[in-house]
N, C-alpha and C positions, 0 to 999 in steps of 0.2 A: 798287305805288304805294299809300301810304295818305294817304287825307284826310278831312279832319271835314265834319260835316253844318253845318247851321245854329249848334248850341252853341259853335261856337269862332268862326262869323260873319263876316261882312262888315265892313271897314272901314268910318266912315260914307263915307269920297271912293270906293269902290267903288260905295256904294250911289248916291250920288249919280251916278258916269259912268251906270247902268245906267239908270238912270230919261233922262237925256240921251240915250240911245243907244234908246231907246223900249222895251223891257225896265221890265216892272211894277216898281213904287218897292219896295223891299223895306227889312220898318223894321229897327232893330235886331234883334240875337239876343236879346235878353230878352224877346223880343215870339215869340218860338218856342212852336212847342207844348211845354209842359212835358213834359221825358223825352225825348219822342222822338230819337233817334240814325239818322244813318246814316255810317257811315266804309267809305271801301274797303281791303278787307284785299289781294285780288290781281287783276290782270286778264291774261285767256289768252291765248295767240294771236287773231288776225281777219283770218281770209283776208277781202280784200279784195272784195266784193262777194259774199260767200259766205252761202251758204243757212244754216249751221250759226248763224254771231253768237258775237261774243266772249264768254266767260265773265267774269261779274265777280262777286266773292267780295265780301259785303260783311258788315260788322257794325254790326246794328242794334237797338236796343230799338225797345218798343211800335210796329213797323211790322209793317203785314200783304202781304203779296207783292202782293195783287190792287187795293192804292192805290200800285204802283209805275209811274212813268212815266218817259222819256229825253226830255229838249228838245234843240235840236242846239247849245246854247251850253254854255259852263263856266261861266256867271253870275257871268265876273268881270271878262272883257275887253272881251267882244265880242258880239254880238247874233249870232242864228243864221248859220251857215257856208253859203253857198251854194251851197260847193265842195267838200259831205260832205254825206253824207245818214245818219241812225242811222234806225236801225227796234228796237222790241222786241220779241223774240220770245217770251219765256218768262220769268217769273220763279219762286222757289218751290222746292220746298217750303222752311218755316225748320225748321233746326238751331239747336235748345237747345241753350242756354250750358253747356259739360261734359260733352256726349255724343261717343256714339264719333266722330262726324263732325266735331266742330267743329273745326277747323285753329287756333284760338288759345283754346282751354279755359281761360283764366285771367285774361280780361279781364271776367266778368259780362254779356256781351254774347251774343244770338242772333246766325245766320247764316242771310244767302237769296242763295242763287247766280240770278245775273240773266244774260241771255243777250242780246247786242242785235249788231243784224245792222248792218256800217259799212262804206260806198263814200266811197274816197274815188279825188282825180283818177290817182293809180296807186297802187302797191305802195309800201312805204315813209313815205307819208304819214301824218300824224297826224291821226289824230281826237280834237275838243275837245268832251266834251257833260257832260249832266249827267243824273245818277237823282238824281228825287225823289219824294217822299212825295205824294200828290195825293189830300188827306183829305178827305172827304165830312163832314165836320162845317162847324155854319155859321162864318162871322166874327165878331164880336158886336160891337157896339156898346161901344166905351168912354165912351161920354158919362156923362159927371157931374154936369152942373148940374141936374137933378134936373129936366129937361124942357126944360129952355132951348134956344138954339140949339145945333148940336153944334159940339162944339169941341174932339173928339178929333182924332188927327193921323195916324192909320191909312187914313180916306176911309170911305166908306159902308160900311155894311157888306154884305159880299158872301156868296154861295155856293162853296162848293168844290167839287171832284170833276171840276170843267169842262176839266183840262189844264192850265190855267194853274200857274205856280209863284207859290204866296201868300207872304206872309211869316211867315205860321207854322207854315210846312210842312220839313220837313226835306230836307235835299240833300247831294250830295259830286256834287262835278266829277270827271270821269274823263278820262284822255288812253289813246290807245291807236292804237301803230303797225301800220299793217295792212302782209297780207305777202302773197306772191304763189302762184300755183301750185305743186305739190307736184313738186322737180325734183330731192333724194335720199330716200331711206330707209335707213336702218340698224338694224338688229338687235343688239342688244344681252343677254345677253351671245353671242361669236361661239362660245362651245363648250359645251355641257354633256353632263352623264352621268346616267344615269337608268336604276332597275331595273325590268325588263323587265315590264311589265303597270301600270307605275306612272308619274302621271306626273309630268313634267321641273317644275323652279321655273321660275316665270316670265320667256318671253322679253319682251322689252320694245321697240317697234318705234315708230320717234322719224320723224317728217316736216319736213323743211324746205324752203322756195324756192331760189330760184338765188344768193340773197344771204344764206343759210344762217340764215333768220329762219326759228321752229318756225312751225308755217301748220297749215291745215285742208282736209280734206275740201270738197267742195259736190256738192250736187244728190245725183246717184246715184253718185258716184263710191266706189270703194271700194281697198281694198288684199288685191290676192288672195295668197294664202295656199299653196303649192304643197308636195307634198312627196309621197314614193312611196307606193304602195297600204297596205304595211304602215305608216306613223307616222300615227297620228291626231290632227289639231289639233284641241283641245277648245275651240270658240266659234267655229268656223269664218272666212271672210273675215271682216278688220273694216273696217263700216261707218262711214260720216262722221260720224254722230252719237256710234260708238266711242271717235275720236278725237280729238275735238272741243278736246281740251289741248295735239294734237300728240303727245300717244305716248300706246299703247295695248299693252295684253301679252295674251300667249296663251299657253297648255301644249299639249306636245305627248308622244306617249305610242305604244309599243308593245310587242304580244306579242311579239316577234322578235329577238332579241339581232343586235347590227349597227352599222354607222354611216352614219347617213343625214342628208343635206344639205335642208335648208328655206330656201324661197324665199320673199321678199316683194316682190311689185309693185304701186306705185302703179296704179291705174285700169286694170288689164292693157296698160300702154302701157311699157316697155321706155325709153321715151324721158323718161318723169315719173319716174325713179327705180326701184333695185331693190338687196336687197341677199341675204344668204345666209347663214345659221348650220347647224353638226352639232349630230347628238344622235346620243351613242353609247350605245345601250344596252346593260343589261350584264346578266348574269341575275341575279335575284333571291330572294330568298330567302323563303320562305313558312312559317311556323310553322303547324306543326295541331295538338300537344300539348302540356300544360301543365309537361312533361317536358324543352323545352325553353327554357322560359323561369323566370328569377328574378328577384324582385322584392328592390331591393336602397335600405334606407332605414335610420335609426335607429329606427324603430317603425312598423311595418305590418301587416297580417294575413297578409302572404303570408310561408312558414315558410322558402324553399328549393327547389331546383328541383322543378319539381312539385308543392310543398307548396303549396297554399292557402288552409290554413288548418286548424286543427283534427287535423292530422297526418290532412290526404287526401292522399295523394301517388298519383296514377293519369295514367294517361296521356290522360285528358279533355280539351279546347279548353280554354283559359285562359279563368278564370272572369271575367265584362266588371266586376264591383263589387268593388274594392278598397279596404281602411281605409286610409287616411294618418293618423300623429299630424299635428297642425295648428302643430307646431312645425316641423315637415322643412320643409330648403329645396332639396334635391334629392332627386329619385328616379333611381335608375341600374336599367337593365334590362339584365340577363346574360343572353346565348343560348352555347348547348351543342348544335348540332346537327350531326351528321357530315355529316345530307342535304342540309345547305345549305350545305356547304363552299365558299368564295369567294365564295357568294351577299352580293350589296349590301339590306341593311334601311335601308327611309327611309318614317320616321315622318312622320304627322303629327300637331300638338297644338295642343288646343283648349282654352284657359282659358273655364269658367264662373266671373267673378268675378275669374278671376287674371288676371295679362298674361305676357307675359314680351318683354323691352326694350321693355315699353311699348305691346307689339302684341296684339292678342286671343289671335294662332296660331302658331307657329311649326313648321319642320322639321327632323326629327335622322336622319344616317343615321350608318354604317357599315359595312366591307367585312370578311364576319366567314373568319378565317383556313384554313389548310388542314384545318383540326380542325372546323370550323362555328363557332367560338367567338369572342366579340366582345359589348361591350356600348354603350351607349348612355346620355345624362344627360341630363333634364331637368328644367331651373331656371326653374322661377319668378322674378317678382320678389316677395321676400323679403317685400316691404311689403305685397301684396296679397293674403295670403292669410289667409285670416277661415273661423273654424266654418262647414261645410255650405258651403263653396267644395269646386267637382272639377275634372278634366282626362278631356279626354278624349283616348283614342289610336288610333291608327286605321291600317294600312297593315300589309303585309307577313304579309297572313293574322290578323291582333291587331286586335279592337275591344275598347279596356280602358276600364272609368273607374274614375278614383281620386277617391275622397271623401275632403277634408279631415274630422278630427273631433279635437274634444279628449279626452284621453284621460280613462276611468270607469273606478272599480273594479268589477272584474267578476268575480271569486275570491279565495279563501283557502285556500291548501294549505300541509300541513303535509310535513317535506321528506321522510318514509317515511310508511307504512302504519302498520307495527310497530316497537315499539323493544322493549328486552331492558334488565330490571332486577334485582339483588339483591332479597330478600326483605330488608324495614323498607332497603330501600335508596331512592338518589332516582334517577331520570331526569330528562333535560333535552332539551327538545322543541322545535327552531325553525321557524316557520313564515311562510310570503310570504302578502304580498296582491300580487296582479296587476292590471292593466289588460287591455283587450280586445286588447291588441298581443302579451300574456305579456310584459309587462316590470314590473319592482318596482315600486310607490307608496308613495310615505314620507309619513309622516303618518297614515296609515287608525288607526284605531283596532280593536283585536282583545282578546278574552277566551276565556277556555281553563274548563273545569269536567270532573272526574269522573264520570261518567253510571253508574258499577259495573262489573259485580260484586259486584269484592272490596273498592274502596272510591268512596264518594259523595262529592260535595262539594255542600252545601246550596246553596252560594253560587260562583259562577264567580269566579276570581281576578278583581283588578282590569283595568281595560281597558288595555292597554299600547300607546304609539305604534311605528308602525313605524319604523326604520331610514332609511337613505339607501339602503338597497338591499333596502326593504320589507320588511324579518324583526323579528319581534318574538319571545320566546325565554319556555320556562316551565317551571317546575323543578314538579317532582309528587315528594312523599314518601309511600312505601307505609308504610301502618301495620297493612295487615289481610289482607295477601294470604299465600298459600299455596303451594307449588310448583307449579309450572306452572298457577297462580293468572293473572287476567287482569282489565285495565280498558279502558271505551272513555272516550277523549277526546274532547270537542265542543270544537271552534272558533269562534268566529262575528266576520265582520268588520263595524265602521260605519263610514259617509261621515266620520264626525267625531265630537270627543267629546261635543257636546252634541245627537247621532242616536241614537235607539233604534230605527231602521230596521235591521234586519238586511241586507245585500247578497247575504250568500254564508257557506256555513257547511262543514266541514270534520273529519273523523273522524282517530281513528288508535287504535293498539293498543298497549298496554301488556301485554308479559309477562314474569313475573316465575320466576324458578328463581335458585336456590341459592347459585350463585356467579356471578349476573349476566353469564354467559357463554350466547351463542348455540348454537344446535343448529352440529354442523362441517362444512365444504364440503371439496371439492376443487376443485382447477384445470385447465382442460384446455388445451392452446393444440393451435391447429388438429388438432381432435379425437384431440389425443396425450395420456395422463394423464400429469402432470408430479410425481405424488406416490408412485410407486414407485421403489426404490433402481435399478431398473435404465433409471431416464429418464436418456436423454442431451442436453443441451444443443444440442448440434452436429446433432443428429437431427430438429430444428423451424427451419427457415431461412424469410430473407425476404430481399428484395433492397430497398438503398436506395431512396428514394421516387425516379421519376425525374419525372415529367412534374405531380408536385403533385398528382394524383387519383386516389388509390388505388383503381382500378375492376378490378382483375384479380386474382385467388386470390395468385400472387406477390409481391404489394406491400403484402399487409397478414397480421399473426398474429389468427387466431381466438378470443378468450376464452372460456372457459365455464365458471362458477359450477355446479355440481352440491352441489345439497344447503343448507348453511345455513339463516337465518331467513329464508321469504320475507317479502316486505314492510318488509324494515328497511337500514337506511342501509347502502351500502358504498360504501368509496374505492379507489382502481385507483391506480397511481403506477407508472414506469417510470425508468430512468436510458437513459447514454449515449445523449442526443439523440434516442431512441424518442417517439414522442408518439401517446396516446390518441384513437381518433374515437370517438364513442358515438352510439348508436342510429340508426347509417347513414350515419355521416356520412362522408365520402370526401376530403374538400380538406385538402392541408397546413393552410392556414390557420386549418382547425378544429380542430387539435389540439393536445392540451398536455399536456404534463408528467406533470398528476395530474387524476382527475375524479371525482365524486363521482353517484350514483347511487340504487338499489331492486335488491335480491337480488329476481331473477323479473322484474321489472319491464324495467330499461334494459338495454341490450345495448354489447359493448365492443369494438374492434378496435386493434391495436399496429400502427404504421407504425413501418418503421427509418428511421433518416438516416444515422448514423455506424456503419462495421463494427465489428461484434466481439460479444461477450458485453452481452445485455438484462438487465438484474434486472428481474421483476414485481412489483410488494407488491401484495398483496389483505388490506382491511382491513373486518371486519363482525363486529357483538355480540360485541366484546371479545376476539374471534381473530383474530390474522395471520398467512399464509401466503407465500411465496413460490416465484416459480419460472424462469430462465431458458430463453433462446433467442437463434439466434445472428444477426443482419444479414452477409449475405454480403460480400463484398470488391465494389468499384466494378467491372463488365467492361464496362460499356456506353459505348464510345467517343465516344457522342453526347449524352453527359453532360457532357462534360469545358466548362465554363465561368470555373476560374479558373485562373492561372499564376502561379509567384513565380521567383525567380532569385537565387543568392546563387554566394557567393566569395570569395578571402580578400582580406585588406583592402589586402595588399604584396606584392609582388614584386621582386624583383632586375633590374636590368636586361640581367642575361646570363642571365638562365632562357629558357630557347628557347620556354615557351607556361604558359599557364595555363588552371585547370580551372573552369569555374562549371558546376553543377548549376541546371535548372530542374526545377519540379514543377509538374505537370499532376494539378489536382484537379477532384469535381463540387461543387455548391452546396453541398454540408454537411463539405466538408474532405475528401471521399473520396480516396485519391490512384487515377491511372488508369492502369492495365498493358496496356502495346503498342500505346498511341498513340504514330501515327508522327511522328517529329521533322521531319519535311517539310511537317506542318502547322502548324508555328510560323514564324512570321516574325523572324530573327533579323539584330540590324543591332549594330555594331565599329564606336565612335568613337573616335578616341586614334591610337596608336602602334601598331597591333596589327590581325588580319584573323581571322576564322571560317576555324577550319582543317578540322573535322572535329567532329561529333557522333557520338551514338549513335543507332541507325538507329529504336530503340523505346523506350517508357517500362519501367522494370523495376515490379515490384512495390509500390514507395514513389512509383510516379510520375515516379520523377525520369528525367530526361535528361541525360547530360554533354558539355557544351559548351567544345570545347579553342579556346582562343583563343593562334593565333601569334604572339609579340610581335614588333614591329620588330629588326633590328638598333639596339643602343645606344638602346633604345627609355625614354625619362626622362620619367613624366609619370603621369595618368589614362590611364587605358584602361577606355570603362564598354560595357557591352553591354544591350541592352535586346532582350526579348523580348515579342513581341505575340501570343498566339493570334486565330488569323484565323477573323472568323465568315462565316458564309456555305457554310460545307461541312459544312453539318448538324449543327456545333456550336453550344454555347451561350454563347460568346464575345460580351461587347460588348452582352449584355441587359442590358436597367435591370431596376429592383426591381420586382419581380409579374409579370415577364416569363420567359417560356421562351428565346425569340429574340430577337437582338439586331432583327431585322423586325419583330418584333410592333408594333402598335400599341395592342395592348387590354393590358388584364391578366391574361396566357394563365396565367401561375402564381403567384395571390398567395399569399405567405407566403415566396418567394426572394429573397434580397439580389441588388443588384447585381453585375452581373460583373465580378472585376477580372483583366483579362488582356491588362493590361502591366504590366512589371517592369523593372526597372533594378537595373545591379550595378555597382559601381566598384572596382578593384583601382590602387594606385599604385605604380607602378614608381619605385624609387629609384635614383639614379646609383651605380654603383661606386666601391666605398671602397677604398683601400688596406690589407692587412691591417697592425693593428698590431702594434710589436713592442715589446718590456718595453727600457725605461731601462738602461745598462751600467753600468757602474763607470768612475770613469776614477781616472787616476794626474795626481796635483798636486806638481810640486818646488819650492818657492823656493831660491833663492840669491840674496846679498847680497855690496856691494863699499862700500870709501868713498876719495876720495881726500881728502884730505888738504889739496891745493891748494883745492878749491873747497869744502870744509865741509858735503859733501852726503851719505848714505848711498842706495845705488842699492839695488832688489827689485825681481827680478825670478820671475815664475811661468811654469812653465810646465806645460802640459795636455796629455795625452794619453788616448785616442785625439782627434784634432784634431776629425775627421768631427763624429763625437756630441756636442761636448760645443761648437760653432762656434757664438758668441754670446752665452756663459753669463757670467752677473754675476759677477765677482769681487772677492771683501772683502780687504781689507789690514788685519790687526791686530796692536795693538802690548802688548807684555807693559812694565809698568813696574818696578821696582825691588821694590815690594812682591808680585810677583805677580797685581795684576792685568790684566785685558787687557779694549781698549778698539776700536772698529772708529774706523778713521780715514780709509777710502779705501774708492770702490765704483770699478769700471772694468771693459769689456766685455772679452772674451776676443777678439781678433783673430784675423782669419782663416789666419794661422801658429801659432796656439796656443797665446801668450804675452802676458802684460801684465807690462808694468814701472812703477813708481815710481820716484822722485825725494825724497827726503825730509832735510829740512835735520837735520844732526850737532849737536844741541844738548848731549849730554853728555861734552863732552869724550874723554878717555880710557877711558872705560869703555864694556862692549856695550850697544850697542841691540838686544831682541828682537824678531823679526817672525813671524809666519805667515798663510797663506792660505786665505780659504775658498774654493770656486766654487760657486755655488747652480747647484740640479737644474734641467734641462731637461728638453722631453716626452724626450729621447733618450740624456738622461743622467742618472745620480744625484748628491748631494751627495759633494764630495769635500774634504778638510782635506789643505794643505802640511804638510812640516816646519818648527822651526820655526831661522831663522837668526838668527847672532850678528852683526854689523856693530861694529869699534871705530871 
């Protein structure tokens, strides 16, 4: 219920009834104390003659809790209720406009929760009163004529603080149905699950009367709390003043994995309500090394698992002070732990400064897989996070904080030690400025100078800005060096270009021989030398990557650099699908193609994905080298994640069956040998039924799938194949997943599994075979009589069969020789067509002949040609 105090006022015919009804004359609202406010924001339950007293939320300016009073009218209707009685109990404390507590942060208004105790003649009843302001300041005198009689319209002037409601005191009428004894309770929510030493989110325990109005505790009554030796409820019984809203929550918690039933009873009386919730707890998962956790953001201090920075990678407790750049809006945390396999992590988290949906805290869990592996995300809200804002974390063996900060530069390195130059030749030397996260800063400003030897430079090049991906680049010409002659370079980075603070400063080596070629290396993969004529290829294996973490001798090739220029640049590069981890790295996801490094310095590892032959390139000071090695063929059946299916596009419909081929591959195209065809789910729509497969995958993967066609079977026939997950396959996993189960992201850097297929083959109806066109024979013969002045032609055609239908032309030769079509007419089903044609040339011949045009079953055929007189 909301209502205004005094400033939005009384009608004057209000004011009037009240003064009638003997209730103090109250003047207008402009006659209010200036400011003061009171409005009711909410009012709670009131059990009915209950010790506790209704809660009423109100918002007010300049009021102080200890000049608040209840009169038992609303001061609008009706003079005190004789049929209700209010009491106040409690007012206080106030809640500042915009703190954690205020329930309406956006009105400019304080908040004082007021408590006032209401009898009325039963349950259900309303109660009519009013809280007001009962200010200890005087009344003053409005008089103005400057001493004269008084002839203001307020009355004498009075004192306050007496009880009374003045009219310059502020007020809101309140109404509030009272409810009865406490006759259910309910627990909400009725199930939860919680890891084992940790405890559960809030149960929540809601009281109503028998006409299911929320009600209150009184006296000593309380709501007891039951539940077996092992669960502990954290707050124990709750008390009348607990509940005072009508629901009150509790946590409940134990060492013992299980599922155990909790009970709630009003007043230990079975008869006032009672209700029952589980809690299944489940074991948990406890982190103790920093081995198994990773910190996962777009700029932080923590490097990788165990890494925390500064390349410490040890198996220490996770370090509690974390960098956050103050631009991340999410942090993801990665566990990797075998020991907590199945184990449930459930966080908790604590914004200093930040919120998240709005709330101080929140909770993240996870049920981390058969491997211990699983992660977690937490999101701020976006808006609230400001420099020198943290989080804190807390649970499952982890007390972390991460401190937001904006990113500083904090280094300048140059990308080798040493570089290798011609003599009077130049080198070109690129070098980063970093942040405290190790990520590039674009913008810094950097200057490069010759320090000697063999040659000085007075003066440091100009200041060059960095990049987009913090490198700024600098060309040095030798003009004085010697063979195996040498320079050091100085580096130095500023905040900016108008800083001559130095940040951080940066060295490297210049040396110079002959033909600006480095001293020579060799190669070694997994401590085979790969540069004698009698190295064999096939003689250094590795098996495709299966599980995306190359953590076992098998899954990854060894590099090793012997000899060369330490400290100078070299690039690593692979084909067929191979990809590079460098200096320990182990996740698919971290590897690629080519990488770039320091001879002595980084370290190199070769993951296969696709079988067959690897080309290595190793490139440093101006020499390349190569060297192969072989990735084995796919054997591990528990690999197999993707499936295709094909087939020819036609079939006959008197072919007794048709063949489709599937292939059974793993994530990077491997195909898989002597997977069993009983592991696929194969389904025949159309014309047609699965007659028989092949009982294994051969060496290509494939399977051949014979599909019987119907009798006179005319149409589609498609088949679809599914590989089925769930039998240890990787069928039916999304992207970064191992298993189609997984929930986390067991393998990032694997596409999706595609493992269904479909194939369509069309059956066409049976043709007739064709047969080639005959010849046929065409006779005319011609009559005339005489009596009727007509000349008859007639043709006739053989064979009848072939040629039944066929157009026949009547043409006429004239006297000069030429010939002219005069008559078209079909061939009848006897094999002749005749004309009629009128004897226009007296005595002399009329010539005729016949064509018959081709049929599909016959060829063109010419009569002879007749004389007619």
């Amino acid at each position: 219920m909301n209502s205004s105090g005094i400033k939005r006022g009384l009608a004057v015919s209000a004011i009037s009834a009240l003064a009638v009804a003997g209730i103090p004359a109250l003047a207008s609202p402009a006659s209010a104390e200036t400011g003061d406010v009171i409005q009711v924001q909410s009012v709670g339950p009131a059990r009915n003659g209950g010790t506790e007293g209704a809660l009423v939320v109100l918002n007010v300016r300049n009021v102080t809790p200890a000049n608040l009073k209840v009169i038992g009218t609303d001061l609008t209707n009706s003079p005190n209720n004789a049929n209700q009685s209010v009491q106040l109990v409690a007012a206080g404390p106030v809640v500042t406009s915009g703190t954690a507590n205020d329930t309406t942060p956006n009105d400019g208004l304080d908040q004082i929760t007021v408590r006032v105790r209401v009898t009325t003649p039963a349950a259900g009843s309303t109660a009519n009163f009013a809280i007001f302001e009962d200010d200890a300041e005087a009344n003053p005198d409005t008089d103005t004529d400057g001493g004269g009689p008084d002839t203001d319209t307020d009355g004498p002037a009075q004192p306050n603080g007496n009880g009374t409601v003045e009219v310059d005191e502020a007020r809101a009428p309140v109404a509030v149905q009272t409810s009865g004894p406490v006759a259910s309770v309910d627990i909400t929510p009725a199930n939860q699950t919680a890891p084992q030493g940790t405890a559960s989110s809030a149960y929540t325990v809601t009281i109503r009367d028998n006409a299911g109005r929320l009600t209150q505790l009184s006296g000593a009554e309380d709501i007891e709390l039951n539940a077996p030796g092992a669960v502990t409820i954290n707050g124990g019984d709750i008390t009348a003043d607990e509940i005072r809203s009508g629901s009150a929550t509790f946590t409940a918690q134990s060492g013992t994995p299980g599922l155990y039933t909790i009970e709630a009873i009003a007043d230990d009386a079975p008869n006032n309500g009672s209700d029952t919730a589980t809690l299944d707890v489940v074991g948990g998962a406890t982190f103790t090394n920093a081995n198994e956790l990773d910190v996962v953001t777009g700029a932080d201090s923590w490097n990788g698992f165990g890494d925390q920075g500064a390349g410490d990678i040890t198996n220490d407790a996770p370090a509690d002070d974390i960098s956050v750049r103050v631009d991340q809006t999410s942090i993801r945390l990665d566990f990797r732990s075998p020991a907590n396999a199945g184990g449930t992590v459930v966080l908790t988290v604590t914004g200093n400064g930040v919120t998240f949906g709005g709330k101080n805290s929140t909770t993240v869990s996870t049920v981390l897989d058969a491997n211990g592996v699983g992660s977690v995300t937490i999101t701020p809200d976006a808006g609230t996070i400001q420099d020198t804002d943290s989080i804190d974390v807390v649970g499952s063996g982890l007390d972390l904080d991460f401190n937001f900060d904006r990113a500083e530069i904090t280094s300048v390195e140059s990308a080798a030690d040493t570089y290798v130059s011609a003599i009077d030749g130049n080198v070109t030397i690129p070098v980063t400025v970093l942040d405290q996260f190790g990520l590039p800063v674009a913008g810094a400003q950097v200057d490069a100078r010759r320090t000697g030897p063999s040659n000085i430079d007075a003066q440091p090049q100009a200041r060059k800005t960095t990049d987009a991906n913090g490198q700024a680049t600098f060309t040095f010409t030798d003009v004085n060096a010697v063979p195996n002659g040498q320079d050091s370079v100085l580096f130095q980075v500023f905040p900016d270009q108008f800083s001559n603070a130095v940040v951080d400063t940066d060295t490297a080596t210049i040396r110079y021989t002959t033909d600006g070629v480095g001293r020579d290396f060799t190669i070694s993969l997994d401590n085979t030398n790969t540069g004698g004529s009698a190295y064999n290829p096939a003689s250094v294996t590795t098996i495709p990557l299966t599980d995306t973490n190359a953590n076992t001798a098998a899954e990854f090739i060894d590099v090793a650099i012997a000899g060369g220029e330490t400290g100078a640049p070299v690039t690593v590069s692979v084909d067929n699908g191979a990809l590079i981890l460098k200096n320990g790295e182990t996740r698919l996801a971290q590897g690629s193609a080519t990488e770039t490094g320091v001879i002595g310095t980084d370290t190199f590892d070769i993951i296969g994905t696709k079988s067959g032959l690897v080309t290595l390139t190793v490139t440093s000071a101006g020499r390349t080298k190569t060297a192969q090695f072989t990735v084995s063929p796919q054997n591990d059946q528990s690999q197999a994640r993707n499936v295709s299916v094909s087939g020819p596009a036609e079939a006959e419909a008197d072919d007794e069956q048709v063949t489709f081929t599937a292939v059974v591959t793993d994530a990077f195209g491997n195909p898989i040998q002597g997977f069993f065809a009983g592991n696929l789910n194969v389904q025949v729509s159309g014309p047609g039924e699965l007659q028989d497969t092949d009982a294994v995958s051969n060496a290509q993967g494939q399977i051949k799938l014979n599909v019987r066609l119907d009798d006179d079977a005319v149409g589609p026939v498609t088949i679809r194949v599914q590989g089925v997950p769930g039998f240890g396959f990787q069928f039916g996993a999304q992207a970064n997943r191992i298993n189609a189960g997984d929930t986390t992201d067991t393998g990032p850097g694997l596409s999706a599994s595609s493992n269904v297929a479909e194939a369509t083959v069309n059956v066409k109806e049976d043709v007739p075979d064709e047969t080639d066109p005959v010849d046929i024979n065409a006779v005319a013969s011609g009559s005339n009589r005489a009596s009727d002045g007509y000349d008859r032609v007639r043709v006739d055609v053989t064979p009848v069969d072939a040629a039944a239908g066929a157009a026949v032309e009547l043409w006429k030769i004239n006297k000069e020789g030429k010939e002219r079509r005069v008559k078209t007419k079909a061939l009848n089903d006897r094999g002749f067509v005749t004309w009629l044609r009128v004897d226009n040339n007296g005595n002399r011949n009329s010539r005729y002949f016949a064509v018959v045009r081709p049929t599909e079953t016959s060829n063109e055929g010419t009569s002879n040609t007749v004389r007619i007189r």
